[in-house]
N, C-alpha and C positions, 0 to 999 in steps of 0.2 A: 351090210349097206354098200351099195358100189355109186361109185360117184366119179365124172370124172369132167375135174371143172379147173379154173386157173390159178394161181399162186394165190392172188389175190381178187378174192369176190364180193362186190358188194350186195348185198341180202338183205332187205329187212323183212323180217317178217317172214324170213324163209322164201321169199320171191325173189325174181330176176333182177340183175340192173346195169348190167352193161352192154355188150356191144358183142360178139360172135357168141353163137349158141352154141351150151353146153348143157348135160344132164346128169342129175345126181337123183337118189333115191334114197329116203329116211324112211324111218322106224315109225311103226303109228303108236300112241301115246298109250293108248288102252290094248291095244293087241300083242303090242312087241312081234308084229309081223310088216315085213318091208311093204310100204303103200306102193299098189300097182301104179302107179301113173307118177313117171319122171318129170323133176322139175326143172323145166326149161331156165336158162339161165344167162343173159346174153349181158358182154362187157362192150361198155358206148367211149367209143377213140374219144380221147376230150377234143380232139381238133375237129371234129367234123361240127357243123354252123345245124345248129337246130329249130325249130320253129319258136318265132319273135313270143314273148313274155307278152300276157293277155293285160286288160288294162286294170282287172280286178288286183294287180301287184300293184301293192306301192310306190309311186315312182320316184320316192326317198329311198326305199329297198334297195343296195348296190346290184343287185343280181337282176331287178327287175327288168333292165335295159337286156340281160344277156337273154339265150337261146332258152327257154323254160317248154319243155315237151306239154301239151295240149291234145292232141287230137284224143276223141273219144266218139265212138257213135251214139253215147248214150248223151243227149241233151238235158242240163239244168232247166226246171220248170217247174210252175208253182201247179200244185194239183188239190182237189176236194180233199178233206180229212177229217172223218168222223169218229176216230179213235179219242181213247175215253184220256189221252194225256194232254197236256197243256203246252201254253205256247211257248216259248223255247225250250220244248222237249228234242232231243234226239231220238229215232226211233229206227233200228237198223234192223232191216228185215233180211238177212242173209238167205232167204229160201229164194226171193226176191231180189237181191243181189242190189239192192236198195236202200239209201238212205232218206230218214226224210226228218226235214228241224218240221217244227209244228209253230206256223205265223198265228195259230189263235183263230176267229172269226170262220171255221170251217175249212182253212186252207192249209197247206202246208208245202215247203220247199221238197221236191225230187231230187234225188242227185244219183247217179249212176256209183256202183263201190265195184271194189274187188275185196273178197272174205275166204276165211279159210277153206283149205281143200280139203278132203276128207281126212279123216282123225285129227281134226285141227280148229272144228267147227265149237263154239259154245253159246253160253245165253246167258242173260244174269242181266242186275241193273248195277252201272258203274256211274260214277260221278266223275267231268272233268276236272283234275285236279292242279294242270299246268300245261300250258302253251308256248309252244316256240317257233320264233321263227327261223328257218334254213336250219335244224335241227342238228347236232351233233350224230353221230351214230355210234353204241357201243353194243354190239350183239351180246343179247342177255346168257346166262350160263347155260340155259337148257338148249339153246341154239349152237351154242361153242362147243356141247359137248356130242350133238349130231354134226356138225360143220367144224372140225380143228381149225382149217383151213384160213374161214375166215380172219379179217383184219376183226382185233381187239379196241378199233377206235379210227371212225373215219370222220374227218372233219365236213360240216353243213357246206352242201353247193352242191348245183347241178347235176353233179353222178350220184351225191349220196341218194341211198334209198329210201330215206323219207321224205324225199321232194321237198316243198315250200315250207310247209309249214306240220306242225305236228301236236296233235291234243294227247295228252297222257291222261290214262282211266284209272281212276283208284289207285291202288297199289298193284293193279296188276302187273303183267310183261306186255301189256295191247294198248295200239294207238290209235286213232284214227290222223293220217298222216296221209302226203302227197307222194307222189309217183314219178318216176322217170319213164314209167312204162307203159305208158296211157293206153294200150291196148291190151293191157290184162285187166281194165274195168270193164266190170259186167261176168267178173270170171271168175271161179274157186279157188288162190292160187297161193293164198300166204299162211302161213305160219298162224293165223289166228287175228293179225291185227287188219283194222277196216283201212284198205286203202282208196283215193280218190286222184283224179288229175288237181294238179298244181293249178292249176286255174279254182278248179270246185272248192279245193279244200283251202283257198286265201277267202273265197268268198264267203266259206261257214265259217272259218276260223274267225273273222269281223264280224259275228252272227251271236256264238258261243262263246259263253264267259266261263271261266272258270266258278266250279259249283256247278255246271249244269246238268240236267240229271240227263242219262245215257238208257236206253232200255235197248237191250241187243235180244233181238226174236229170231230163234234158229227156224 
């Protein structure tokens, strides 16, 4: 594996999350052969002023007032849905790079994601089993043992790499969680877990209860 990235890197998910780009190369799961395509990885100055916190944040939320990364070209919107699941289903279509909650009456909520890159990709039904907000971050053992590097525990805010808020699946290591890197949505880039902008994922996470049922479609 070559990698050459900084002292300290924020990842979740095996994706990027700060500020000058750097590249590192892992191991695929099933192959035990290095995946071709380098994972970009940029570390964000905390002093630099980033774009204003949308109004779907709390504005009790201490952070809601600070700089909360947004942009995405992929826009929130409600669309037809005629899949055979029910309404506040999840239903994450990674081919698609798509999530969509299911409002019931034929419709369902779009959201733009980012999903795993190759040898990282799965499918399964998961239940949300916990919700946070401004999430702590402890990169799981099978990430620790591709990335040493990494910090062992980065506290919730703005640089962490699960953004705003964060859904935990079952017992597995996968979230659905926000981003500081709002242009890696719509792209194959993590470790396995569904990411969204910090705007999208305050707005499902007020959406989604815990228990709710999760159907991930490769």
């Amino acid at each position: 594996m070559r990698r050459f990235a900084p002292a300290l890197i924020g990842l979740a998910c095996a994706a990027a999350a700060w500020a000058s780009p750097a590249f590192a190369y892992e191991i695929d799961p099933l192959t035990r052969q290095p995946l071709d395509n380098a994972l970009s990885v940029r570390v964000r100055p905390q002093a630099v002023a980033l774009p204003t916190a949308n109004a779907s944040l709390n504005a009790a939320d201490p952070l809601a007032a600070s700089a909360v990364p947004q942009m995405s070209a992929i826009a929130r919107e409600t669309v037809a849905y005629n899949g055979p699941y029910g309404a506040g289903t999840i239903v994450v279509s990674t081919a698609e790079r798509r999530l969509y909650y299911v409002l019931g009456g034929g419709q369902a909520l779009r959201y733009g994601v980012g999903v795993g890159r190759p040898g990282f990709t799965w499918g399964g039904v998961q239940t949300i089993t916990m919700k946070r907000e401004w999430p702590d971050w402890r990169p799981p053992a099978q990430m620790l043992r591709r990335r040493p590097d990494l910090p062992r525990y980065m506290k919730g805010g703005l640089e962490n790499p699960l953004g705003a808020r964060a859904m935990y699946l079952g017992g597995s290591i996968y979230r659905i969680h926000g981003s500081n890197e709002p242009e890696t949505i719509g792209t194959a880039v993590s470790s396995g877990c569904i990411r969204m902008t910090n705007e999208d994922v305050a707005d499902l996470y007020t959406r989604a209860k815990v228990g709710t049922k999760v159907i991930v479609q490769r």
